[in-house]
C-alpha distance (Angstrom), angle and dihedral (degrees) to the residues before:
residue distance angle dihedral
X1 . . .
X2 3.91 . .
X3 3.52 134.2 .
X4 4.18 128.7 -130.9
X5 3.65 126.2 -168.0
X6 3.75 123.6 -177.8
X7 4.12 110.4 -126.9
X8 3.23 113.1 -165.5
X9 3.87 106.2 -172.4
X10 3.78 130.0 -153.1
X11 4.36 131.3 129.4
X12 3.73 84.5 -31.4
X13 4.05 100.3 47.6
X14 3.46 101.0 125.5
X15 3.52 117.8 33.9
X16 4.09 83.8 51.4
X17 3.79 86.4 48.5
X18 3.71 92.5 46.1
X19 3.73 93.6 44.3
X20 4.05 91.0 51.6
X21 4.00 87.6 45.3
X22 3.86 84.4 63.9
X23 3.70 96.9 39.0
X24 3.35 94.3 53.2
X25 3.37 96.8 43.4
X26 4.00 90.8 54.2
X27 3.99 99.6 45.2
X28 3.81 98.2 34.4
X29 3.66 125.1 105.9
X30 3.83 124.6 -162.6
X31 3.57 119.7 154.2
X32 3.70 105.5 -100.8
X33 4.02 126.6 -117.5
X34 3.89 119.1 -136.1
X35 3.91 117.1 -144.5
X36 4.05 125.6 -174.1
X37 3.80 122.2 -171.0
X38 3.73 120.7 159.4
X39 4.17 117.6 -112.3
X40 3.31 117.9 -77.5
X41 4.12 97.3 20.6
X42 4.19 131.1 94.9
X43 3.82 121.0 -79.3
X44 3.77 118.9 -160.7
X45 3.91 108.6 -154.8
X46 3.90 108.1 -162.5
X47 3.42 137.1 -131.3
X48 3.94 145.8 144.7
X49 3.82 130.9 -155.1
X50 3.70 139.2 157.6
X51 3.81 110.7 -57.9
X52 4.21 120.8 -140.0
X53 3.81 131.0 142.5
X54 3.76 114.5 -40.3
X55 3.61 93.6 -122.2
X56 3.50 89.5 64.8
X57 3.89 112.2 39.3
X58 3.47 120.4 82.9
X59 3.75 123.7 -159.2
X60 3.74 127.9 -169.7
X61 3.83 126.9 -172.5
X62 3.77 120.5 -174.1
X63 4.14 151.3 167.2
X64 3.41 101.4 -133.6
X65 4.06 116.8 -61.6
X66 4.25 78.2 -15.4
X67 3.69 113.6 106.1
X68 4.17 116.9 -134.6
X69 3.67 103.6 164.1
X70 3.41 140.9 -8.1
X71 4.02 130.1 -178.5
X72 3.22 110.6 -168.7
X73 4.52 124.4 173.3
X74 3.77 86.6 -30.9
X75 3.53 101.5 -43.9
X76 4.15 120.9 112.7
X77 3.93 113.7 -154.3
X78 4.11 121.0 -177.9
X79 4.12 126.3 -154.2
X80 3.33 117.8 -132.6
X81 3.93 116.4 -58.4
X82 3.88 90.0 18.1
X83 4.01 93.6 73.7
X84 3.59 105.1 130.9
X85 3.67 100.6 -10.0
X86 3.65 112.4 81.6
X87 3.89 129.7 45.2
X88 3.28 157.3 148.5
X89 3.72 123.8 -118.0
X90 3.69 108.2 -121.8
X91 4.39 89.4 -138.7
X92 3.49 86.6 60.6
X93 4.02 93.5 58.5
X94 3.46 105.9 63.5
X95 3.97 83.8 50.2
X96 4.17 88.3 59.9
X97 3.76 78.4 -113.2
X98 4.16 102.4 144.5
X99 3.51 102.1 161.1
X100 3.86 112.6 152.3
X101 3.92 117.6 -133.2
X102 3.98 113.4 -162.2
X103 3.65 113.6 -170.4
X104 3.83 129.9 -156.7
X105 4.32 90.3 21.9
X106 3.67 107.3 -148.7
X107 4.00 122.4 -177.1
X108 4.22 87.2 -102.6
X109 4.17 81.7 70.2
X110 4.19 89.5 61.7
X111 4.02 94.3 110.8
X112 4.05 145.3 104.5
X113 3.76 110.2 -87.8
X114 3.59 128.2 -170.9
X115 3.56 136.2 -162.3
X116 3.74 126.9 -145.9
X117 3.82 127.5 175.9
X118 4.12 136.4 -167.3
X119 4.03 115.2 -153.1
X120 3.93 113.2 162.6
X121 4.06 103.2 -5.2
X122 4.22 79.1 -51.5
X123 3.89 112.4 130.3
X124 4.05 107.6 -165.4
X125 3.59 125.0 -178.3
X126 3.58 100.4 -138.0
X127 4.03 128.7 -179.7
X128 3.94 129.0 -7.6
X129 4.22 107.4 -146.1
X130 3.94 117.6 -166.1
X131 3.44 102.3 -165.5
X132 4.07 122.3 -168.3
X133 3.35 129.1 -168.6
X134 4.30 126.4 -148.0
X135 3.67 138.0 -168.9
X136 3.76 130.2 -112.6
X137 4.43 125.1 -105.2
X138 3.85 115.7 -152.7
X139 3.70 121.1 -177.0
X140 4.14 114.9 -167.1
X141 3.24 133.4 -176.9
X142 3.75 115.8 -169.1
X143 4.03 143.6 174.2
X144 3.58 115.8 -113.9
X145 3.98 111.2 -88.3
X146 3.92 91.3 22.9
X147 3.48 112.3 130.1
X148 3.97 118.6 -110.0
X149 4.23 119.6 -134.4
X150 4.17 109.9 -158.9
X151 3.86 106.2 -163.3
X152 3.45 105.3 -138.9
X153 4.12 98.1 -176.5
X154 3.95 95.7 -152.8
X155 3.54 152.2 56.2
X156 3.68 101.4 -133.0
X157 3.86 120.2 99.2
X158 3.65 120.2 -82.6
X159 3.79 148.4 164.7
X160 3.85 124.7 -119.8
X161 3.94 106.8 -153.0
X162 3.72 124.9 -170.6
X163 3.94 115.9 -136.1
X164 3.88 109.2 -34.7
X165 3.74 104.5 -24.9
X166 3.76 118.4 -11.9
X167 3.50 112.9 117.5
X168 3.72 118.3 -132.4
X169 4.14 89.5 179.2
X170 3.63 150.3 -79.0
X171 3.69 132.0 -95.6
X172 3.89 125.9 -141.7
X173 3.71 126.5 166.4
X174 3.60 102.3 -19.7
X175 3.55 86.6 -45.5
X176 3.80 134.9 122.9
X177 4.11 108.4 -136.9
X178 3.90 135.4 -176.5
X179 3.59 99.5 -6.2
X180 4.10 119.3 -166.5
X181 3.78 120.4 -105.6
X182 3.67 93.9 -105.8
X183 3.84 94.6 62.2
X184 3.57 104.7 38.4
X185 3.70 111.7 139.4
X186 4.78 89.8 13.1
X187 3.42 93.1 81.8
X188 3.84 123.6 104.0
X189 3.53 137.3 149.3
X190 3.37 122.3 -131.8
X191 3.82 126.2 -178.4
X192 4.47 101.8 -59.1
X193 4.02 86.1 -22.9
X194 3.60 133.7 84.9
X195 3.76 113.3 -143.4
X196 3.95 115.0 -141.3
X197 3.91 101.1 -167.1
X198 3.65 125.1 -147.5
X199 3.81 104.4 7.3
X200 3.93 117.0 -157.9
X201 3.67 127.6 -170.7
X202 3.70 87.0 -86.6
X203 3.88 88.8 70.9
X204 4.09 92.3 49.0
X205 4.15 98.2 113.7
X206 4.14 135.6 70.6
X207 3.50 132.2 -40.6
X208 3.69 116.0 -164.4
X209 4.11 118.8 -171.4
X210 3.80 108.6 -160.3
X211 3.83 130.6 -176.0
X212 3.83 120.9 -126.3
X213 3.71 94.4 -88.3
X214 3.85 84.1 52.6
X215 3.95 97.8 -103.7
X216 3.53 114.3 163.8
X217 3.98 105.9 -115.9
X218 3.36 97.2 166.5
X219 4.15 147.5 7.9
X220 3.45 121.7 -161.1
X221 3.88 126.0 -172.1
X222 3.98 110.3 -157.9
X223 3.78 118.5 -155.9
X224 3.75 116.2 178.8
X225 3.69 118.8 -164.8
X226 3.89 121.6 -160.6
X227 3.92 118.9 -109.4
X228 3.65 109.1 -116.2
X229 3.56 94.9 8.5
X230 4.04 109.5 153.2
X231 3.97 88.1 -132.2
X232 3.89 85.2 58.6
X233 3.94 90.6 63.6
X234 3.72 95.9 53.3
X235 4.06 129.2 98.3
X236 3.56 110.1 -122.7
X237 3.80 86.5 -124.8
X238 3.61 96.3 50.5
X239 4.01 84.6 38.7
X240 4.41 83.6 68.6
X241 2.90 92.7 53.2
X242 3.61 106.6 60.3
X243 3.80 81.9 40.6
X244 3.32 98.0 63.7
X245 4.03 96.6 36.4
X246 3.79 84.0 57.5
X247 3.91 87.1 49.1
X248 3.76 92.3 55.7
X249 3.57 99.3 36.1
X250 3.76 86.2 57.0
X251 3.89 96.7 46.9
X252 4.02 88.7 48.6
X253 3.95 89.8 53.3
X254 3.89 90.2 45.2
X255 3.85 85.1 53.4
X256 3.61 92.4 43.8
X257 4.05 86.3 61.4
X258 3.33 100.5 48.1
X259 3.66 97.8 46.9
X260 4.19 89.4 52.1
X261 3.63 94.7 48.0
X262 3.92 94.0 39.9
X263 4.03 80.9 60.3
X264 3.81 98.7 41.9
């Protein structure tokens, strides 16, 4: 279901068009769409409207009263927070395709956004987008003295944290700040990972990397296997096995037991 209003623009244009924009957007009811990306990746919000030369459709998406995007006669503006990173390609317009593409999703983008378009003095409320926004999950295993990569899937400052409070350190412009006693001198950053070097059994446990609202970027469950160990050698499969030998060996003996004392 879409809505059309006719505009008919003079001295007073744009207020009036402004002032419908937020009417419409208060009193109209389309059935919203629900999209999921994970932080840090591209989210396409979707919408259709009536195609037309690009010079003379104008699209507007929008979070509430707060501007997002707006192509207007060829031109592409961005509200604050949105500069560079969301658009519209300008092949898809002529097509009625209006589809919003955010890049580099951050937990700030978690809102409602609607689209509205104008295409021959014809306002139509288009498409209402609720986008969320979730976390990474890592599981590692590593050897002992292997060095362990945390993606942290942004540039924005964080904090890594080991378990439920101790701090590992914080990251601010490609830099590596206030580090905790125990990894003085292991930290390095490489690219969107930080590098803990040389892990030991004392590291085995969870890494959490939060943003500064405490979001949860990213989750990382450490394993840290022994070198040499005996276990280390084994196939999984053959690794069962002995388990559940061991199991029944250990059942038979308990039965053993009780059968000797039952007769004594």
């Amino acid at each position: 279901m879409s809505y059309e209003v006719k505009i008919h623009t003079g001295k007073f244009g744009c207020p009036f068009l402004l002032l419908l924009l937020c009417i419409l957007s208060t009193v109209a009811t389309l059935e919203p769409h629900t999209v999921l990306v994970k932080v840090g990746s591209t989210a396409t919000l979707p919408c259709s409207g009536p195609g037309g030369s690009t010079d003379l459709v104008r699209v507007y998406w929008k979070i509430d009263s707060r501007p997002v995007f707006s192509y207007v006669r060829g031109l592409s503006e961005w509200g604050p927070g949105f500069e560079e990173r969301v658009e519209i390609p300008r092949e898809n317009i002529s097509m009625g395709h209006f589809s919003l593409i955010i890049r580099q999703t951050n937990f700030r983008d978690v809102a409602e956004y609607r689209c509205f378009c104008i295409e021959s003095s014809k306002l139509k409320f288009c498409s209402v987008v609720h986008l969320n926004i979730s976390g990474y999950e890592d599981r590692l295993v590593l050897m002992e003295g292997k060095d362990l990569l945390i993606s942290l899937y942004t540039h924005e400052a964080v904090t890594v944290h080991y378990g439920d409070s101790t701090l590992v350190c914080g990251l601010e412009r490609n830099r590596v700040k206030s580090p905790g006693p125990r990894y003085k001198g292991r930290l390095q950053l490489n690219n969107d990972k930080l590098m803990l070097q040389a892990v030991t059994l004392a590291d085995l446990g969870r890494y959490t990397v939060r943003d500064r609202h405490g979001n949860v970027i990213n989750l990382v469950m450490l394993i840290v296997n022994l070198q040499g160990s005996v276990l280390n050698s084994i196939k999984p499969e053959y690794l069962l096995v002995i388990l559940v030998f061991a199991a029944v060996l250990f059942c038979f003996c308990a039965i053993c037991l009780f059968l000797k004392g039952f007769k004594g």
